[in-house]
C-alpha positions in Angstrom: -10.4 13.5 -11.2 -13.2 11.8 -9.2 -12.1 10.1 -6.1 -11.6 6.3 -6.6 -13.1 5.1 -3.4 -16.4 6.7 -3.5 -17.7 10.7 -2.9 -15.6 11.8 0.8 -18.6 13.7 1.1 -21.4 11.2 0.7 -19.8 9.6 3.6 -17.3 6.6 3.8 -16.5 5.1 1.1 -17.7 0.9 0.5 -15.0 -1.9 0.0 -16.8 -3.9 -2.2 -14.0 -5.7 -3.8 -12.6 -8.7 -1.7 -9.0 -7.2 -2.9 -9.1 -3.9 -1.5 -10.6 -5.2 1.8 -7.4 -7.6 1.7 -4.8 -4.4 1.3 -6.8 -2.1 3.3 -6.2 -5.3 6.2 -2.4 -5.4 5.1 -2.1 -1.3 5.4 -3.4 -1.6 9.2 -1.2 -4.4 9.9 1.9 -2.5 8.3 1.0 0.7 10.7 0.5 -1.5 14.0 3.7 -2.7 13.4 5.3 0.7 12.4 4.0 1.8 15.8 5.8 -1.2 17.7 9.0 -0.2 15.7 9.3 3.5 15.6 11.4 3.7 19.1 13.4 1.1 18.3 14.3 0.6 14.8 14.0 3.5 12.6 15.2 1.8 9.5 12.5 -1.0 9.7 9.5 1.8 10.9 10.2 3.3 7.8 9.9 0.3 5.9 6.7 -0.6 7.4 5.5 2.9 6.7 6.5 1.9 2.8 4.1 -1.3 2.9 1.9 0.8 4.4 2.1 3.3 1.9 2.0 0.8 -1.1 -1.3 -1.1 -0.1 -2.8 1.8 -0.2 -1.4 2.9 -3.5 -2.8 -0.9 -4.8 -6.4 0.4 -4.1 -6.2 4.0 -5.1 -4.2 3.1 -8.2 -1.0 4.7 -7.2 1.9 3.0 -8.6 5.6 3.5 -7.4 9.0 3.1 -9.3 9.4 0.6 -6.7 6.3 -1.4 -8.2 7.3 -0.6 -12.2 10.9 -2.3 -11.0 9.4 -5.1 -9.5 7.2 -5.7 -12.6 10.1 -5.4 -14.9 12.4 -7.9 -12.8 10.1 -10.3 -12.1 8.4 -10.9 -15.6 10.8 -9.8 -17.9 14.0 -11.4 -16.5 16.5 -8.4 -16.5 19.8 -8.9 -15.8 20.2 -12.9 -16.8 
């Protein structure tokens, strides 16, 4: 399939939406803090590494189970 950011090869790819600028932002912050962590909290590196990870996966398009769950829990009330 077609890459969803723009052609790697035309050169870097545009953030036009406001959104993806926003996660893009959140993913950096998520790594700076991952990089703060790593030596002293392995546990909490790794989930910075999974916010990482899953604000990048909100502009590619890549959903986790993680984000079906939270979908499910959140709007369809399991479990009351």
């Amino acid at each position: 399939s077609p890459p969803r950011c723009g052609d790697p090869l035309a050169g870097s790819p545009s953030l036009t939406q406001s959104r993806h600028s926003l996660h893009l932002g959140d993913c950096a912050a998520a790594l700076a803090r991952y990089g703060r962590e790593r030596r002293r909290d392995l546990g909490l590196a790794a989930e910075w590494l999974r916010l990482a990870r899953r604000h990048l996966g909100r502009i590619t398009g890549h959903v986790g189970a993680e984000d079906v769950l939270d979908i499910i829990f959140r709007d369809f009330c399991v479990g009351k």
